[in-house]
PDB file with one MODEL, atoms N, CA, C and O in Angstrom:
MODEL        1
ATOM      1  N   UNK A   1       0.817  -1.188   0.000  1.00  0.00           N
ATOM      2  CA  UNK A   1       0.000   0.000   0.000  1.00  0.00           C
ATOM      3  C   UNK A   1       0.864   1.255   0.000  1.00  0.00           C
ATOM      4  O   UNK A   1       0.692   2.336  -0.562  1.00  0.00           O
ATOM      5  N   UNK A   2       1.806   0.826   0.759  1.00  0.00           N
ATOM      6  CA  UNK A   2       2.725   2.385   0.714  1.00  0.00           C
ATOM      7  C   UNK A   2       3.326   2.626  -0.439  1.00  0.00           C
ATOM      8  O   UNK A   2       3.885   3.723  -0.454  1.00  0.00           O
ATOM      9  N   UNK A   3       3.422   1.978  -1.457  1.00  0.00           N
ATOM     10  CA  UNK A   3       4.296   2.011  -2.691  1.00  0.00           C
ATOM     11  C   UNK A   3       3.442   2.705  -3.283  1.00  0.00           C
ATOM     12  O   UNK A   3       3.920   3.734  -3.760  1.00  0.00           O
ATOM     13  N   UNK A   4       1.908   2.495  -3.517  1.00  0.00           N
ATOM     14  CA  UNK A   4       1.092   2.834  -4.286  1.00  0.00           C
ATOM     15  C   UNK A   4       0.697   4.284  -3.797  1.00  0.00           C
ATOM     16  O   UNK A   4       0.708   5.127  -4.694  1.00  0.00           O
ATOM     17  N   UNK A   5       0.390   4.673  -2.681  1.00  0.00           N
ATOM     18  CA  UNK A   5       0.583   6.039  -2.168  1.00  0.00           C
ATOM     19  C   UNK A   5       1.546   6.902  -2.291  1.00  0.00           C
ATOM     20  O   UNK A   5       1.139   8.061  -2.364  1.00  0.00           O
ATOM     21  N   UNK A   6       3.017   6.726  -2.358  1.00  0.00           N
ATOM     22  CA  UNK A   6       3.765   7.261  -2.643  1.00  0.00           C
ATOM     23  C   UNK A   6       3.576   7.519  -4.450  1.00  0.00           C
ATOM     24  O   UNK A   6       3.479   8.728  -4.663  1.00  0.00           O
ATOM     25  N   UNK A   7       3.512   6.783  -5.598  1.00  0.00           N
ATOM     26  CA  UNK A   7       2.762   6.768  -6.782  1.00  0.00           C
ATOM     27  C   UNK A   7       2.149   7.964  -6.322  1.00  0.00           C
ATOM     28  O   UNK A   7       2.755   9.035  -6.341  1.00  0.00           O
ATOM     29  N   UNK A   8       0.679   7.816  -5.800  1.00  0.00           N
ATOM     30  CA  UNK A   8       0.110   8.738  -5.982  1.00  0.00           C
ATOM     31  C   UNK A   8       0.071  10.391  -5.589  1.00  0.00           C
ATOM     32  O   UNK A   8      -0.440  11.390  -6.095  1.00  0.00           O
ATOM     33  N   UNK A   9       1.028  10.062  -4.217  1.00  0.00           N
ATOM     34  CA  UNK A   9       1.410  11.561  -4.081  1.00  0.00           C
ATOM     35  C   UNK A   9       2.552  12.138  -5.223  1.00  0.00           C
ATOM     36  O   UNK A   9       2.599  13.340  -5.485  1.00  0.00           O
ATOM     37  N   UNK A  10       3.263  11.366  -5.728  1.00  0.00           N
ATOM     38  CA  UNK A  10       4.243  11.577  -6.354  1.00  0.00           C
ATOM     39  C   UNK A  10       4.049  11.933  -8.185  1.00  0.00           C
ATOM     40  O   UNK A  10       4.813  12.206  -9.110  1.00  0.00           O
ATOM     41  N   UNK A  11       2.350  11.709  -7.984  1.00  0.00           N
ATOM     42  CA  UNK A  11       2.420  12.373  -9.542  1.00  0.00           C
ATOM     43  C   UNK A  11       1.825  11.133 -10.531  1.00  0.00           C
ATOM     44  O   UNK A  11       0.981  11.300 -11.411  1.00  0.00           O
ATOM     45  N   UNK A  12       2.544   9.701 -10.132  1.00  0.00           N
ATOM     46  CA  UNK A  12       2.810   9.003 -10.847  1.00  0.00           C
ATOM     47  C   UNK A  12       1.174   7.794 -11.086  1.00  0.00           C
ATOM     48  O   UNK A  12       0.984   6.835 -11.834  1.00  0.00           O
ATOM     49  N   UNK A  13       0.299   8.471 -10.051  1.00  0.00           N
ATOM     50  CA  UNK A  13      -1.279   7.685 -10.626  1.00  0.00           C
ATOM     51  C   UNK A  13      -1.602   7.648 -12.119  1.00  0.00           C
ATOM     52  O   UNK A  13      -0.912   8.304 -12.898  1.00  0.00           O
ATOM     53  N   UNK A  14      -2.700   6.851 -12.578  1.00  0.00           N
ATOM     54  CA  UNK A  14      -2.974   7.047 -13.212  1.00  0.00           C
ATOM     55  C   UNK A  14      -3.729   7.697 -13.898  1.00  0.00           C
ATOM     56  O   UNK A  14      -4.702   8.008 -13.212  1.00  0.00           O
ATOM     57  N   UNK A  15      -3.835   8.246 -15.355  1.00  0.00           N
ATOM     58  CA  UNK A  15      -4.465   9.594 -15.534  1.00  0.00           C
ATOM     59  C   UNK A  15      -5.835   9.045 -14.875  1.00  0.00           C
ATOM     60  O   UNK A  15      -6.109   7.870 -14.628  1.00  0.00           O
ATOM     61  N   UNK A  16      -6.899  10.594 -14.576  1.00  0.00           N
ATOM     62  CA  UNK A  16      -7.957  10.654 -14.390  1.00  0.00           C
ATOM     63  C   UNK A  16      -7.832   9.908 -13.118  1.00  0.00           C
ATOM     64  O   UNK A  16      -9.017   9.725 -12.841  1.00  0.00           O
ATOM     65  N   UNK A  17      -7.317   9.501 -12.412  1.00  0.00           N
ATOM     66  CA  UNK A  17      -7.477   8.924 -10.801  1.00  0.00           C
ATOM     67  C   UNK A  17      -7.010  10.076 -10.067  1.00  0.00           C
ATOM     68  O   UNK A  17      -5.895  10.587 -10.175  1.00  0.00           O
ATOM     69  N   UNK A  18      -7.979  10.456  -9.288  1.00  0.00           N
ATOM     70  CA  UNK A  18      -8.030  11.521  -8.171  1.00  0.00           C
ATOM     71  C   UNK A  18      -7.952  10.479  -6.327  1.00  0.00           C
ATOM     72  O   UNK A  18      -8.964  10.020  -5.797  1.00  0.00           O
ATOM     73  N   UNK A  19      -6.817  10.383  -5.850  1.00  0.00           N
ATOM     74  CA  UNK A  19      -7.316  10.179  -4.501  1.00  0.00           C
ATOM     75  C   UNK A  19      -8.177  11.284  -3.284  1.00  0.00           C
ATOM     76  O   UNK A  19      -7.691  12.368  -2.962  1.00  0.00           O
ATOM     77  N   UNK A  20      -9.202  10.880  -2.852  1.00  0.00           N
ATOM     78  CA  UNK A  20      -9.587  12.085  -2.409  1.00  0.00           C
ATOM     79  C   UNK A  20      -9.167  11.739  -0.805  1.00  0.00           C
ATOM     80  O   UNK A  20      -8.977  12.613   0.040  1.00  0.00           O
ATOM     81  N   UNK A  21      -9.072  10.462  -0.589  1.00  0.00           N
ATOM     82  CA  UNK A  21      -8.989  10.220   0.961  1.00  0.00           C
ATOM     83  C   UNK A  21      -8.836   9.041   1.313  1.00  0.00           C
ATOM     84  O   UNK A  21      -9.534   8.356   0.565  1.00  0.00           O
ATOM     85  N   UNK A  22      -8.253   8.346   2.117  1.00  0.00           N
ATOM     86  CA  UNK A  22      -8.168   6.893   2.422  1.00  0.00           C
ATOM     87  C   UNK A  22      -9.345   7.354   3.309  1.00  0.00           C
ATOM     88  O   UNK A  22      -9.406   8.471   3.824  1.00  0.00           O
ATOM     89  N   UNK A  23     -10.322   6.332   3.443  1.00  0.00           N
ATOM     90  CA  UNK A  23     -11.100   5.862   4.922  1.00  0.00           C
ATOM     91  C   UNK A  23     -10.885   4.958   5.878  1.00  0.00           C
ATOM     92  O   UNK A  23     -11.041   3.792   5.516  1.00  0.00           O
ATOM     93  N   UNK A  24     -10.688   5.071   6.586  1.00  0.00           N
ATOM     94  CA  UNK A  24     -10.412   3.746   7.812  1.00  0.00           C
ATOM     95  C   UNK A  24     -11.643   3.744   8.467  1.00  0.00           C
ATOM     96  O   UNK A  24     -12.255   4.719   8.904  1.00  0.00           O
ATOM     97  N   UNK A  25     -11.959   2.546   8.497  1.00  0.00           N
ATOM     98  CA  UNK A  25     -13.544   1.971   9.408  1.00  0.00           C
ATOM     99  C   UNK A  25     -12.907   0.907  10.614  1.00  0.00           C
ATOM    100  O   UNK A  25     -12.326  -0.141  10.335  1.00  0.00           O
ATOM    101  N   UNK A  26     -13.124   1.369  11.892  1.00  0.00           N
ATOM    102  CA  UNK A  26     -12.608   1.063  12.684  1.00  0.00           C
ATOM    103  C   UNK A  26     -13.661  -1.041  13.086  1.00  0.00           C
ATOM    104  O   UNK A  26     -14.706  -1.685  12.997  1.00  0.00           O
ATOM    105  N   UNK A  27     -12.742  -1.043  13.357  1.00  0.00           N
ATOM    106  CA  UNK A  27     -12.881  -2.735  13.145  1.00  0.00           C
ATOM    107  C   UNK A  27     -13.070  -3.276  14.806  1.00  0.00           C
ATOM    108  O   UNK A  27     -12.877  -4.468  15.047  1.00  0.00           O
ATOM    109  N   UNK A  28     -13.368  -2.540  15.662  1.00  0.00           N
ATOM    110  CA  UNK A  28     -13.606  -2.550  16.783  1.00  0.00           C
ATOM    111  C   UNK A  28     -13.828  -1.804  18.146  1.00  0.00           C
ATOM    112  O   UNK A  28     -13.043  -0.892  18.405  1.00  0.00           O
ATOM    113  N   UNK A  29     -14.459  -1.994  18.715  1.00  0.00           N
ATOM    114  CA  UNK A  29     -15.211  -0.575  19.747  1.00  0.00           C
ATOM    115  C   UNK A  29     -13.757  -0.317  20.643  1.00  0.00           C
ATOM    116  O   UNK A  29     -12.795  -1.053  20.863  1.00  0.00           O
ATOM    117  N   UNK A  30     -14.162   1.430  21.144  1.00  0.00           N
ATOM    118  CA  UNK A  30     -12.566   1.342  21.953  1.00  0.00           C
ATOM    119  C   UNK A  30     -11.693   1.812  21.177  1.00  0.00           C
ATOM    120  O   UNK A  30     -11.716   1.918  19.951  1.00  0.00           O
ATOM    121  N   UNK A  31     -10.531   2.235  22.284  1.00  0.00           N
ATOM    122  CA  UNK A  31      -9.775   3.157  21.123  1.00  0.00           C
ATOM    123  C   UNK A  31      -8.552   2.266  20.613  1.00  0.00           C
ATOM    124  O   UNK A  31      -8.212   1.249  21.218  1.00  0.00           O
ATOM    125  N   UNK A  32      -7.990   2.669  19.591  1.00  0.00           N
ATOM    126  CA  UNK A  32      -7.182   1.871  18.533  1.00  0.00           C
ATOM    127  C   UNK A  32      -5.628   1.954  19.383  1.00  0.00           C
ATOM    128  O   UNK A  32      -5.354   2.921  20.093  1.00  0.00           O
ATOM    129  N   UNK A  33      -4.814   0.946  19.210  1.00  0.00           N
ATOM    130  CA  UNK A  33      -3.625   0.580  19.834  1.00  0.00           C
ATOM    131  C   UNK A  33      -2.697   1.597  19.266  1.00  0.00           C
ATOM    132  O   UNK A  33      -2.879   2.013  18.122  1.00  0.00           O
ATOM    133  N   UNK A  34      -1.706   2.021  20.007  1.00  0.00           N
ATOM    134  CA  UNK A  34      -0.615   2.743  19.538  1.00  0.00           C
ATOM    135  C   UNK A  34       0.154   2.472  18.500  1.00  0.00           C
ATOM    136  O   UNK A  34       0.685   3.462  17.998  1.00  0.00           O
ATOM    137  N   UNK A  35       0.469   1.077  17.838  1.00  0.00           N
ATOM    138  CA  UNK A  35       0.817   1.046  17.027  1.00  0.00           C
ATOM    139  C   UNK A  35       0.310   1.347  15.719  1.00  0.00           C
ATOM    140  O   UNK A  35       0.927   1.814  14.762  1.00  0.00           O
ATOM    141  N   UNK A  36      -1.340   0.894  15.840  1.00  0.00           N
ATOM    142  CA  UNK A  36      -2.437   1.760  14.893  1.00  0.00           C
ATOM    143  C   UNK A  36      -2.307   2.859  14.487  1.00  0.00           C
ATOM    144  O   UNK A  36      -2.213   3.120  13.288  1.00  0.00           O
ATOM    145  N   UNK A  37      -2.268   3.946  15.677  1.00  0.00           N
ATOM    146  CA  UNK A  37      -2.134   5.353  15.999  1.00  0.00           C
ATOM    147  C   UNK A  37      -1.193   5.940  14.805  1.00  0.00           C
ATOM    148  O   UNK A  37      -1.530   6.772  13.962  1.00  0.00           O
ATOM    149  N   UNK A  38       0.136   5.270  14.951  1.00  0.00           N
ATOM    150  CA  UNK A  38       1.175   5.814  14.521  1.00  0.00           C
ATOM    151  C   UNK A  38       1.183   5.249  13.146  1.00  0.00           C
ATOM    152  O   UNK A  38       1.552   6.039  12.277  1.00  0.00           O
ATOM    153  N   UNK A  39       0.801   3.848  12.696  1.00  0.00           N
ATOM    154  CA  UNK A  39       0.696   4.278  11.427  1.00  0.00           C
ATOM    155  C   UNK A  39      -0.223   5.000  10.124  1.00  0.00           C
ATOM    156  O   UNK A  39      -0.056   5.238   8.928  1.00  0.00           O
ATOM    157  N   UNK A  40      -1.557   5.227  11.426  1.00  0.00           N
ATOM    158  CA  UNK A  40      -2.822   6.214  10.607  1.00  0.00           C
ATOM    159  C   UNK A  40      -1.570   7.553  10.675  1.00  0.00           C
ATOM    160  O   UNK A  40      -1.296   7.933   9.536  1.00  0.00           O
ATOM    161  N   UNK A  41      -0.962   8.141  11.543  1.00  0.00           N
ATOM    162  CA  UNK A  41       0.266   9.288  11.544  1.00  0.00           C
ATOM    163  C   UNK A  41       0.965   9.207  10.239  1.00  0.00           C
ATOM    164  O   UNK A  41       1.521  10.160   9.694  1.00  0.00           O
ATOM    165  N   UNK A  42       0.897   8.026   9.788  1.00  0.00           N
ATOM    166  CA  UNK A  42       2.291   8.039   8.192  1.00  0.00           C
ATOM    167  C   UNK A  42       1.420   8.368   7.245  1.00  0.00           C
ATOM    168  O   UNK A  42       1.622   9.293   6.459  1.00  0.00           O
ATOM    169  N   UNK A  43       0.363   7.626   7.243  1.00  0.00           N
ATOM    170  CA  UNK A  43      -0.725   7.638   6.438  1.00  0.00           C
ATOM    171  C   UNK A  43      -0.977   8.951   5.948  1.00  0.00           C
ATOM    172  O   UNK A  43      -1.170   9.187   4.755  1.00  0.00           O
ATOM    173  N   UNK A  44      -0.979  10.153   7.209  1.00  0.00           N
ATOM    174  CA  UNK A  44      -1.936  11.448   6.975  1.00  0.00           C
ATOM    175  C   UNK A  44      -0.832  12.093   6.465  1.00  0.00           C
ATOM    176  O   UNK A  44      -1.018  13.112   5.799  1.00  0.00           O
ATOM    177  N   UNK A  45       0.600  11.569   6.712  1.00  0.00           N
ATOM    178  CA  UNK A  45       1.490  12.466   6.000  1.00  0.00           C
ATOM    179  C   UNK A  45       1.988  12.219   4.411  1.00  0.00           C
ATOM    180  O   UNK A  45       3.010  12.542   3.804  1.00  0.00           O
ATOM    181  N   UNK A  46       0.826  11.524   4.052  1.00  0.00           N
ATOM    182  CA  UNK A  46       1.169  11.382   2.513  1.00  0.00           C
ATOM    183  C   UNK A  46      -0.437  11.480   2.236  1.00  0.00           C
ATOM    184  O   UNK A  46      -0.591  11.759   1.047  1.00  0.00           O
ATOM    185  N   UNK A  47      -1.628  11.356   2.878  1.00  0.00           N
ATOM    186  CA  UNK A  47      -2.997  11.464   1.801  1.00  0.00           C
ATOM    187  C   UNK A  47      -3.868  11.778   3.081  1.00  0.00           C
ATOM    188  O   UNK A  47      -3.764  11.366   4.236  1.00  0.00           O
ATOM    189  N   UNK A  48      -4.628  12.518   2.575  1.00  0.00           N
ATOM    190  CA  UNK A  48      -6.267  12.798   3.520  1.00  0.00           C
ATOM    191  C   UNK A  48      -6.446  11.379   4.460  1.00  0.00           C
ATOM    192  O   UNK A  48      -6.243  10.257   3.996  1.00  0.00           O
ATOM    193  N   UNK A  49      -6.764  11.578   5.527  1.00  0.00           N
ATOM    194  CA  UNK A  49      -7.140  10.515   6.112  1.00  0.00           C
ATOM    195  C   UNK A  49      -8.849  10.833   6.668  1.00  0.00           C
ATOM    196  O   UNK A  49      -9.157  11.928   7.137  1.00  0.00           O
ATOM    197  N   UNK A  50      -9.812   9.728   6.526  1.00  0.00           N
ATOM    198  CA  UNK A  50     -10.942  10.322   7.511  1.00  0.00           C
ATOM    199  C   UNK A  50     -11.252   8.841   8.002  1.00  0.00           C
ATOM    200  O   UNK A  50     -11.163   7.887   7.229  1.00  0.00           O
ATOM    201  N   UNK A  51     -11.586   8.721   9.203  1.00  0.00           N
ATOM    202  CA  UNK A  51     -11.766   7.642  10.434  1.00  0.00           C
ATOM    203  C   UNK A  51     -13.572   7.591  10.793  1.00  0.00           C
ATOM    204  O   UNK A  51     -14.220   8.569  11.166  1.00  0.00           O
ATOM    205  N   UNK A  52     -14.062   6.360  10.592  1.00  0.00           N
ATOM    206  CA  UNK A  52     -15.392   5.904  10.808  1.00  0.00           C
ATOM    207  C   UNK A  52     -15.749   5.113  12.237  1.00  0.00           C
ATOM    208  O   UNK A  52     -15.425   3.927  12.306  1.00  0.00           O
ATOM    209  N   UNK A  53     -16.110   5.456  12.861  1.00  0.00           N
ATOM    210  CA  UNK A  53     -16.143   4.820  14.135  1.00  0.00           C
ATOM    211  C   UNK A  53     -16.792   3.652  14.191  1.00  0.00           C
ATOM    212  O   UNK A  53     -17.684   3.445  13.368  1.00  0.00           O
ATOM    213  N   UNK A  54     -16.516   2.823  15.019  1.00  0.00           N
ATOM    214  CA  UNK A  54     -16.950   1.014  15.011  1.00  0.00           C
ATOM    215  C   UNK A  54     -18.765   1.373  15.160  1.00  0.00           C
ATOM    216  O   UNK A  54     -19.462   2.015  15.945  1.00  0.00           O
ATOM    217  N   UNK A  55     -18.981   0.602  13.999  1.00  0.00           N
ATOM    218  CA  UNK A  55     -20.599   0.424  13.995  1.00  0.00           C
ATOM    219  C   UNK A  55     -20.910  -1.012  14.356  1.00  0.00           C
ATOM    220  O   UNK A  55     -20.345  -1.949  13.792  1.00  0.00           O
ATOM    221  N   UNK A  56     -21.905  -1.185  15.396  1.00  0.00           N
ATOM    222  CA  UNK A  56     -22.013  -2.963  15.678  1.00  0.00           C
ATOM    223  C   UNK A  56     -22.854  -3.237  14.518  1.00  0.00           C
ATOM    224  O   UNK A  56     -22.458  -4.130  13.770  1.00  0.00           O
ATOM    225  N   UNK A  57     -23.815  -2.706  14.261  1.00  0.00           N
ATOM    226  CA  UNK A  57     -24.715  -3.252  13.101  1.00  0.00           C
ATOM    227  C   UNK A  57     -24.100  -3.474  11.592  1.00  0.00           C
ATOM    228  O   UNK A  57     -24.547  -4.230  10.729  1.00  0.00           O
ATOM    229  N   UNK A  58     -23.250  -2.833  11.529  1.00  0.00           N
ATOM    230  CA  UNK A  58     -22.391  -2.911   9.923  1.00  0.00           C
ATOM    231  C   UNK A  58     -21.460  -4.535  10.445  1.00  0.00           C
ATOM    232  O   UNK A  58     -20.729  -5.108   9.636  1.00  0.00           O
ATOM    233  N   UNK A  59     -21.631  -4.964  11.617  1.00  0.00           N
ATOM    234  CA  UNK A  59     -20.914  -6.597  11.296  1.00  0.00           C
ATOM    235  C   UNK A  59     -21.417  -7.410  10.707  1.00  0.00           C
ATOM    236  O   UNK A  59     -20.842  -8.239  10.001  1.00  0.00           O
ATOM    237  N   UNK A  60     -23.027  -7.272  10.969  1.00  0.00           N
ATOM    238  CA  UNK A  60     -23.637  -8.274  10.411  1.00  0.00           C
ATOM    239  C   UNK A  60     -24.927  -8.093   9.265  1.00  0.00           C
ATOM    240  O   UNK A  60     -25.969  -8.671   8.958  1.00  0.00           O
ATOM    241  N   UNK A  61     -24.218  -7.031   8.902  1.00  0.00           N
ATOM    242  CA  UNK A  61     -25.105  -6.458   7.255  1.00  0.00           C
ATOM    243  C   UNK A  61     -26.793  -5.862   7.925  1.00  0.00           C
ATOM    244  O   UNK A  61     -27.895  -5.930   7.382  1.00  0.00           O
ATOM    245  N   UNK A  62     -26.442  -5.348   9.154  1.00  0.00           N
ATOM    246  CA  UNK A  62     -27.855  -4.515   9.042  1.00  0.00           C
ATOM    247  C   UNK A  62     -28.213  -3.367   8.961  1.00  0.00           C
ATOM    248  O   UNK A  62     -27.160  -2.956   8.475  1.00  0.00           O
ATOM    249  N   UNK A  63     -28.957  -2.297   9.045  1.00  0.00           N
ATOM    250  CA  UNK A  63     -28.915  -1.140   9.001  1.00  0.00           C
ATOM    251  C   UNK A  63     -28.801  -0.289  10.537  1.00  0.00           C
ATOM    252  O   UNK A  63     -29.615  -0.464  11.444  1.00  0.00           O
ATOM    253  N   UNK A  64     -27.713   0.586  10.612  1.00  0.00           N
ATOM    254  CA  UNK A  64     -27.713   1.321  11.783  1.00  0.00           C
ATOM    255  C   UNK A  64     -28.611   2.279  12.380  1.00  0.00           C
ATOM    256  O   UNK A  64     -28.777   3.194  11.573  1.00  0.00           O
ATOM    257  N   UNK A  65     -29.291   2.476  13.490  1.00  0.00           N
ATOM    258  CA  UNK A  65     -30.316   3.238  13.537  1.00  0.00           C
ATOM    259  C   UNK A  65     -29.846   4.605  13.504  1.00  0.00           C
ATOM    260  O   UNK A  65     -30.464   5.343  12.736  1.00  0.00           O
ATOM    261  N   UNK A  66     -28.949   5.082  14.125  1.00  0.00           N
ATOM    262  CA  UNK A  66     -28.158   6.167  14.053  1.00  0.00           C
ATOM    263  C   UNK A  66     -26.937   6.574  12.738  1.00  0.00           C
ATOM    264  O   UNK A  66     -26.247   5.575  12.942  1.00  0.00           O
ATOM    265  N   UNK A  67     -26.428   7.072  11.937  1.00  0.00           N
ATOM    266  CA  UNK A  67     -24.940   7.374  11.540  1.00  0.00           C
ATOM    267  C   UNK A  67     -24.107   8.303  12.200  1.00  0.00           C
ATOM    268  O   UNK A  67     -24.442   9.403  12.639  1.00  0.00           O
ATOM    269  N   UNK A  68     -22.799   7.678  12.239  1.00  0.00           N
ATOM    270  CA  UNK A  68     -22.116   8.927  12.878  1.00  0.00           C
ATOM    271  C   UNK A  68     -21.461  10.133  12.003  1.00  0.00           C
ATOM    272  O   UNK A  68     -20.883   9.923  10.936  1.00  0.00           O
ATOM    273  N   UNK A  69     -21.592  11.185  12.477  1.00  0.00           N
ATOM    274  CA  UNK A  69     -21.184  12.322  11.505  1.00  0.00           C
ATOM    275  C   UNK A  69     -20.086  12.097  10.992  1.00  0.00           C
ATOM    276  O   UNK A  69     -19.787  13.072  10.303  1.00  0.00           O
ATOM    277  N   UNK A  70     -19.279  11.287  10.955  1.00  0.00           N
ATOM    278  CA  UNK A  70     -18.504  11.411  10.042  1.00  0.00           C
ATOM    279  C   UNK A  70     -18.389  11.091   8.445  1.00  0.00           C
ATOM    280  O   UNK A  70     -17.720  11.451   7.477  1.00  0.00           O
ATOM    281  N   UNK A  71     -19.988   9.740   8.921  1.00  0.00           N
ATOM    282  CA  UNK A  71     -20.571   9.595   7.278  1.00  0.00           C
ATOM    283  C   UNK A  71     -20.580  10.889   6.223  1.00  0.00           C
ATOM    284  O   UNK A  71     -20.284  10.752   5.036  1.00  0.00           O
ATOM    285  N   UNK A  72     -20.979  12.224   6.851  1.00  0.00           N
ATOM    286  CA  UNK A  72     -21.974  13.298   6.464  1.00  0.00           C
ATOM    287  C   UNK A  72     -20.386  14.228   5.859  1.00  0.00           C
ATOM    288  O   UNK A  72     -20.225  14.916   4.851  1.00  0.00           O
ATOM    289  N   UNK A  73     -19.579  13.921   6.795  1.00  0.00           N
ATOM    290  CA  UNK A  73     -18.095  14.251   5.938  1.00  0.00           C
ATOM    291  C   UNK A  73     -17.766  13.211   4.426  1.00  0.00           C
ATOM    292  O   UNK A  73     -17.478  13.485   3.261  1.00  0.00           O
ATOM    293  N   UNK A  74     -17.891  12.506   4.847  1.00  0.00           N
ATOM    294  CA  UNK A  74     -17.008  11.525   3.533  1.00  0.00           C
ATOM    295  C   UNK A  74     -18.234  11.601   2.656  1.00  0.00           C
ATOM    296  O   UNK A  74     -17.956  11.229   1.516  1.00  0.00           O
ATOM    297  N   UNK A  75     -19.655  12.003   2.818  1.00  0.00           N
ATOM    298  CA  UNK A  75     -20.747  12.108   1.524  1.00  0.00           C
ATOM    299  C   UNK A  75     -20.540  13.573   0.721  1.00  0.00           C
ATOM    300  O   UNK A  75     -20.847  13.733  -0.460  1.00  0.00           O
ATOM    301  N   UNK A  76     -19.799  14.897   1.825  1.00  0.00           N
ATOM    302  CA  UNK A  76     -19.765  16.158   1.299  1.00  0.00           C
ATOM    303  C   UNK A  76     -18.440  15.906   0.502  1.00  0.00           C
ATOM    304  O   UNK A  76     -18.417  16.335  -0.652  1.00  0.00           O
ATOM    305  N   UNK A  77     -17.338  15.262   0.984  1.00  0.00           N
ATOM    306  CA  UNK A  77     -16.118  14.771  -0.026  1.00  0.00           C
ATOM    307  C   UNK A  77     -16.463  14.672  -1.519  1.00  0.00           C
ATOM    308  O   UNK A  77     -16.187  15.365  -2.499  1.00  0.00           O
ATOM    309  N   UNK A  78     -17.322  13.309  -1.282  1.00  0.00           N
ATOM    310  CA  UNK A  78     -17.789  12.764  -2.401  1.00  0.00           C
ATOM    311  C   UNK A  78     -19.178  13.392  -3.120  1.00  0.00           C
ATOM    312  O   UNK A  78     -20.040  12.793  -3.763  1.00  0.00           O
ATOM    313  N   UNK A  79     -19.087  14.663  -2.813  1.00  0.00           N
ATOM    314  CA  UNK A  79     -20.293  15.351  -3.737  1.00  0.00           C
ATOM    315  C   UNK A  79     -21.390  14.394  -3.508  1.00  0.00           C
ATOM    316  O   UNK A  79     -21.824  13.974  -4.581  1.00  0.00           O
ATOM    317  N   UNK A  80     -22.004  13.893  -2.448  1.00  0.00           N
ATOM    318  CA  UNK A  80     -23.144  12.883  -1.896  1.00  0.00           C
ATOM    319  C   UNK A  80     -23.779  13.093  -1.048  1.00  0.00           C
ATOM    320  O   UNK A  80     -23.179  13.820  -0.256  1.00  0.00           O
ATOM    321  N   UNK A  81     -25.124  12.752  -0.606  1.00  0.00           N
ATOM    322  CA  UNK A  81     -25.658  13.081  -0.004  1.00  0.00           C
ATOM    323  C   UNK A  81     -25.887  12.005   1.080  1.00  0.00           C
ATOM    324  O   UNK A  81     -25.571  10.885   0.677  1.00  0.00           O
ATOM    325  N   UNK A  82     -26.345  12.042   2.332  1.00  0.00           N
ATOM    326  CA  UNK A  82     -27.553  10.586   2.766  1.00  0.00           C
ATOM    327  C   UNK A  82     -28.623  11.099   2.451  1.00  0.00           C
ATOM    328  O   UNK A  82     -29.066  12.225   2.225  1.00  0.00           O
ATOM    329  N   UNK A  83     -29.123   9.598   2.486  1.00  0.00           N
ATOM    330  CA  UNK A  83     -30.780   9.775   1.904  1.00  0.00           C
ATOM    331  C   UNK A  83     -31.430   8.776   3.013  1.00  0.00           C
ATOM    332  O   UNK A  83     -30.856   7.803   3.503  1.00  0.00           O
ATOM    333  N   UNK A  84     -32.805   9.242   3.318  1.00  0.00           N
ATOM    334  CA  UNK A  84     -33.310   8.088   4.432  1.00  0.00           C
ATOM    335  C   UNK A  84     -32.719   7.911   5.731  1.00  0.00           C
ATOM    336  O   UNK A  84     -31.593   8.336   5.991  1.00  0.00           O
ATOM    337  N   UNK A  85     -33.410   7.324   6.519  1.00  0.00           N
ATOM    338  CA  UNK A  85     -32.796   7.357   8.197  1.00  0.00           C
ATOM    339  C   UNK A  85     -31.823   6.203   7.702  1.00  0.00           C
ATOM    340  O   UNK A  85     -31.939   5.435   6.747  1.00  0.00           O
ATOM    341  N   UNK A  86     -30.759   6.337   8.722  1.00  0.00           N
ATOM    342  CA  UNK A  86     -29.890   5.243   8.793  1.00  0.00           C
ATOM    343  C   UNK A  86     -29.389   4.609   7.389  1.00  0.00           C
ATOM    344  O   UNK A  86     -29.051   3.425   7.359  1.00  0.00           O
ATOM    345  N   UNK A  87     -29.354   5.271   6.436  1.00  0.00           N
ATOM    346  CA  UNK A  87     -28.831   4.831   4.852  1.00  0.00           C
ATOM    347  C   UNK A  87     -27.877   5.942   4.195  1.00  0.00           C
ATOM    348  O   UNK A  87     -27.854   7.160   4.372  1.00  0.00           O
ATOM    349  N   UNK A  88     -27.243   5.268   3.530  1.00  0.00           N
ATOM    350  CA  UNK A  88     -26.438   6.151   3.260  1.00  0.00           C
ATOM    351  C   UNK A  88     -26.041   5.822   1.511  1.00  0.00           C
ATOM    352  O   UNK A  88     -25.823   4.631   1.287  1.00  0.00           O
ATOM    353  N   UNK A  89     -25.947   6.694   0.395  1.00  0.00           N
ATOM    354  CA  UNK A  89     -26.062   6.575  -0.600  1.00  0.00           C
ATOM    355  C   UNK A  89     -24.663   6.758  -1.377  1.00  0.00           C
ATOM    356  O   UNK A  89     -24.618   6.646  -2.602  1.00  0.00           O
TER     357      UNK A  89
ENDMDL
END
């Protein structure tokens, strides 16, 4: 992954590929281990980073009753909207 990021900060993507942001979807409740920490830190120093907080209902393919605002960031990124309670488009 880091090879390919470096590529892309470096010019060398391919035409018409825009990175706008890595997402990280956190893979468990609680906060993330230090070693995590530090490499989301390398991460942000080569591309946008934005962080999704552990959803229990996204384990097992259902719909969340709530979203957390950070959905409402990565939909304004992506020129997107949500649509509907708990859906996201």
């Amino acid at each position: 992954m880091s090879q390919a990021l470096g590529a892309l900060k470096d010019g060398r993507a391919p035409q018409g590929l825009d990175l706008l942001a890595v997402v990280l979807v956190a893979d468990a409740p609680g906060r993330l281990p230090l070693g995590l920490l530090r490499r989301i830190r390398v991460l942000r120093s080569a591309v946008p980073v934005r962080r999704v907080p552990w959803i229990p209902a996204w384990r097992t393919g259902a719909t969340p009753k709530v979203l957390p605002r950070q959905l409402d960031r990565l939909a304004e990124l992506v020129g997107g909207a949500r649509h509907g309670e708990g859906a996201v488009s």
